[in-house]
N, CA, C and O atoms as a MOPAC input file, in Angstrom:
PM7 MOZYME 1SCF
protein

 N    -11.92200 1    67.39700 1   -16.50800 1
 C    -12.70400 1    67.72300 1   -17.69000 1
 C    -12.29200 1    69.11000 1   -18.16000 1
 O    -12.16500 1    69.98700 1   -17.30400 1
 N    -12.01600 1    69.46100 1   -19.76300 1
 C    -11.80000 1    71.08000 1   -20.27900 1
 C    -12.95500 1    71.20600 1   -20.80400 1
 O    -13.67800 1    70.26800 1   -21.13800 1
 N    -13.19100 1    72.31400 1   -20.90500 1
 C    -14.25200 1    73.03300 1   -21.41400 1
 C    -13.54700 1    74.32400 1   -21.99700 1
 O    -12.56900 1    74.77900 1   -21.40300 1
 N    -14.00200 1    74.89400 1   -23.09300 1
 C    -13.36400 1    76.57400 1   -23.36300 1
 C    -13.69700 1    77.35500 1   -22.69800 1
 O    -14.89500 1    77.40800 1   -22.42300 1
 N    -13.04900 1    78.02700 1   -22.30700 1
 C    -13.10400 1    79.42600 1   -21.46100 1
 C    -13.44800 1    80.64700 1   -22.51800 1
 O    -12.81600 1    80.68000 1   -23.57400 1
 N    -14.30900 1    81.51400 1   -22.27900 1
 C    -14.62800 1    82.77300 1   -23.47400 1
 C    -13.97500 1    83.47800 1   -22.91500 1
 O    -13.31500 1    84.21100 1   -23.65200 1
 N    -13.83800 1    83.61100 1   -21.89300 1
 C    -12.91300 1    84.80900 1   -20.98700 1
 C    -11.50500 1    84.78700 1   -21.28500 1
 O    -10.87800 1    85.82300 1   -21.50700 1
 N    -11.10500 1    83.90100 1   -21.29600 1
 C     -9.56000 1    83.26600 1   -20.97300 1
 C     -9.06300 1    82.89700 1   -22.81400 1
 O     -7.95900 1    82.72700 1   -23.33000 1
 N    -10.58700 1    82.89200 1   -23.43200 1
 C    -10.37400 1    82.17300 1   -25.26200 1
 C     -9.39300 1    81.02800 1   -24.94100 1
 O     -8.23900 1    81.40800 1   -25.14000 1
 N     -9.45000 1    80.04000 1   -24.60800 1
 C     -8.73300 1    78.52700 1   -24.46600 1
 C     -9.49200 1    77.92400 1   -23.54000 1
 O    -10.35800 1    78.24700 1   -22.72700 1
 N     -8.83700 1    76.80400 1   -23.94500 1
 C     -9.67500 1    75.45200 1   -23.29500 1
 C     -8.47100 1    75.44200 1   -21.45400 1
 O     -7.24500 1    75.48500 1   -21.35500 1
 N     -9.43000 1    75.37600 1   -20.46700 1
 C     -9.07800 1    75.32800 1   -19.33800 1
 C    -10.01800 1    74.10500 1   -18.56100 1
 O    -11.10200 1    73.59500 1   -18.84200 1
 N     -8.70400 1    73.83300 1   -17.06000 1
 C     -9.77400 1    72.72800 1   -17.13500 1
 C    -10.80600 1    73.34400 1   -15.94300 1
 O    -10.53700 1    74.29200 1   -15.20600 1
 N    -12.11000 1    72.52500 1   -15.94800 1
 C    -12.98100 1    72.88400 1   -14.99000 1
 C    -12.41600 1    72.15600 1   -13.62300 1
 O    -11.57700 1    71.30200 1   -13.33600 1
 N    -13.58000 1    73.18400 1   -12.80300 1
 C    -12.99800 1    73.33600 1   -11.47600 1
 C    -14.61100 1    73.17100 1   -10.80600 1
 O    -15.58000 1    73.72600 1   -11.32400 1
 N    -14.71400 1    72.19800 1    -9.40700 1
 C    -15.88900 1    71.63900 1    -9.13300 1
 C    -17.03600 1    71.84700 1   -10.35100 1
 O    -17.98200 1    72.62800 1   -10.44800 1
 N    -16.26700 1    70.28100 1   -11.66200 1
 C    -17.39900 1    69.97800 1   -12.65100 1
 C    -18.42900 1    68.98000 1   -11.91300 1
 O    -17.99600 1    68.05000 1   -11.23300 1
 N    -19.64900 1    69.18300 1   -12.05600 1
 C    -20.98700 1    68.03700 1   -11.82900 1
 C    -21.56900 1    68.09800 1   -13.08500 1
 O    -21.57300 1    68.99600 1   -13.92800 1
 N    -22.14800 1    66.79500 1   -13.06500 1
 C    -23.16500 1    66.34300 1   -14.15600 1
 C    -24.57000 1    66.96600 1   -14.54400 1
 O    -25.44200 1    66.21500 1   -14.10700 1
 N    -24.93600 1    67.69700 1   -14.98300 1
 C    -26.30000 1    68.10600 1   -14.72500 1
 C    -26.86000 1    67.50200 1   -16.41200 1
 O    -26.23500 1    67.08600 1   -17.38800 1
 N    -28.19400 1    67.69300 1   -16.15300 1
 C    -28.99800 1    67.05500 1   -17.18500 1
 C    -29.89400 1    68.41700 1   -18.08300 1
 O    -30.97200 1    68.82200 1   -17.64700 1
 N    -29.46700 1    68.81400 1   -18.94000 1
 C    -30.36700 1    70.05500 1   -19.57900 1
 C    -32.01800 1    69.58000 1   -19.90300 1
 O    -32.40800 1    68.41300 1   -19.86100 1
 N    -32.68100 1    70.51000 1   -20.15900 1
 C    -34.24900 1    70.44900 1   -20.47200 1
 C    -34.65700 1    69.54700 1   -21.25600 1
 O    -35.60600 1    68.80100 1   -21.01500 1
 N    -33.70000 1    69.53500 1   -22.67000 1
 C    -34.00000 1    68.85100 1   -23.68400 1
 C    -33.56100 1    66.72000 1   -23.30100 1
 O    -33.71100 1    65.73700 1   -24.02600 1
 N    -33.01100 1    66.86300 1   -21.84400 1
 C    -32.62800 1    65.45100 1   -21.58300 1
 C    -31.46900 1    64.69900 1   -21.47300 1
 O    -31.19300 1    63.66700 1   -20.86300 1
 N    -30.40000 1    65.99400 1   -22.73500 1
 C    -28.94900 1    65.50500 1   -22.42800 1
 C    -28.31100 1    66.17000 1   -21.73400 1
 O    -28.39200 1    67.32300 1   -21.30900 1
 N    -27.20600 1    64.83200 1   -21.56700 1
 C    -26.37100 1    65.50500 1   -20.10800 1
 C    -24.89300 1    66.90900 1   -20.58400 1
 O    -24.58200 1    67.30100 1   -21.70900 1
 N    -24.32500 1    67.30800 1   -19.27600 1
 C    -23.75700 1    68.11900 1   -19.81300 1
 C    -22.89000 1    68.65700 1   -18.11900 1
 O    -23.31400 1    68.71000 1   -16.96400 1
 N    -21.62800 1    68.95400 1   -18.70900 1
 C    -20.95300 1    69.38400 1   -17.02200 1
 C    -20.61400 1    70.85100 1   -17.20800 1
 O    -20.22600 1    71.56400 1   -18.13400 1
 N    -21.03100 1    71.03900 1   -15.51600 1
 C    -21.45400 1    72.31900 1   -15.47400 1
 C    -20.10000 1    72.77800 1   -14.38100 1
 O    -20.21300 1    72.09200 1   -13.36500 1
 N    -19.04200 1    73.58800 1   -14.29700 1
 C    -18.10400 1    73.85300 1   -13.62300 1
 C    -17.60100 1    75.16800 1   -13.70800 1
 O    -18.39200 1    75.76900 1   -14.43500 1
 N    -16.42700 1    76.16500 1   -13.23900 1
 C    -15.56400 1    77.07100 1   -13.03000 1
 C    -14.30800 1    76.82600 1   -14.22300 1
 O    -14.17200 1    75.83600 1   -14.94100 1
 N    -13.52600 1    77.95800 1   -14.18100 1
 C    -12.75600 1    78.06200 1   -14.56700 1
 C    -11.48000 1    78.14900 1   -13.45800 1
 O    -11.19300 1    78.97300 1   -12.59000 1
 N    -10.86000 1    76.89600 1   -13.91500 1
 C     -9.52800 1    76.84800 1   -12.58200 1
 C     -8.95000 1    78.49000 1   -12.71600 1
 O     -8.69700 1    79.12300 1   -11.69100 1
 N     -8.78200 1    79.06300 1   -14.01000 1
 C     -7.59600 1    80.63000 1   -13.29300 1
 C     -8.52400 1    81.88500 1   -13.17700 1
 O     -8.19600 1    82.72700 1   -12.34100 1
 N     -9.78800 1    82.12700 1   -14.01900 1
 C    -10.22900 1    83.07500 1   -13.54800 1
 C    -12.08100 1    83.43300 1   -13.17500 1
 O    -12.67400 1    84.51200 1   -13.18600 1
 N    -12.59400 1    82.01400 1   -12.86600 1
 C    -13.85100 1    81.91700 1   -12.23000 1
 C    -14.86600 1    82.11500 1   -12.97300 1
 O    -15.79100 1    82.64000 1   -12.35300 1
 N    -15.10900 1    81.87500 1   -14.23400 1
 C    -15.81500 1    82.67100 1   -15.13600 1
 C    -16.43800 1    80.98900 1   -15.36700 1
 O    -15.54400 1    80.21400 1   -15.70800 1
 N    -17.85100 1    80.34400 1   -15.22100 1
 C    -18.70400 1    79.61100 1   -15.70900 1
 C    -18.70300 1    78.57600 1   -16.78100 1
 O    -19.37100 1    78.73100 1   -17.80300 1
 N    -18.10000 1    77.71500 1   -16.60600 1
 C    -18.13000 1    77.06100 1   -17.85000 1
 C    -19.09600 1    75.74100 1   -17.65200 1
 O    -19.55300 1    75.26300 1   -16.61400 1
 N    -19.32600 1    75.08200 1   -19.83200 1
 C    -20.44300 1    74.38500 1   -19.48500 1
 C    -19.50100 1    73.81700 1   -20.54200 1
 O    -18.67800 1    74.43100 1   -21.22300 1
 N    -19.93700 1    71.88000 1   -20.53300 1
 C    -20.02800 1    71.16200 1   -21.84500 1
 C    -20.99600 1    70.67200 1   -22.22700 1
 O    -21.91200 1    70.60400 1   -21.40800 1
 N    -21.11800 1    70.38800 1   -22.93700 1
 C    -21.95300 1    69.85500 1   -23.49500 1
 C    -21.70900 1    67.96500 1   -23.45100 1
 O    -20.80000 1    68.08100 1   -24.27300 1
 N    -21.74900 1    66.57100 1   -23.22200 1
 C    -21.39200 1    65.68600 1   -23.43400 1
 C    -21.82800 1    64.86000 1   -24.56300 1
 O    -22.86500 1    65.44800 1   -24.87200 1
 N    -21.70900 1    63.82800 1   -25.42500 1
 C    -21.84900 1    63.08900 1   -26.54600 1
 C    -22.98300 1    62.26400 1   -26.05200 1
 O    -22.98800 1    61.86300 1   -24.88800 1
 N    -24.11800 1    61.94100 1   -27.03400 1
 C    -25.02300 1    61.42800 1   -27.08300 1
 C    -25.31500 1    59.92600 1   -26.09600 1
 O    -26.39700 1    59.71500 1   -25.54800 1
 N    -24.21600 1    59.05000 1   -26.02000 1
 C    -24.42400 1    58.12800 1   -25.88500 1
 C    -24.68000 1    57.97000 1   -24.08900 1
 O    -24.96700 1    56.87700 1   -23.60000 1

């Protein structure tokens, strides 16, 4: 899975992504940045 990196400004891919479920109900993967460890999140599509 990529996600953008703000650190890195490009899309990198995540590094141990899991599924988590936000407040509002949708889902969304929550992982690392493979080169420099900095938090990344997606967001996933409705369905």
């Amino acid at each position: 899975m990529e996600a953008y990196c703000v650190k890195c400004k490009e899309k990198k891919e995540m590094k141990d992504a899991q599924e988590v479920e936000m407040k509002n109900g949708r889902k969304a993967m929550k992982g690392v940045c493979s080169d420099c460890g900095t938090g990344l999140y997606r967001i996933l599509g409705k369905s």
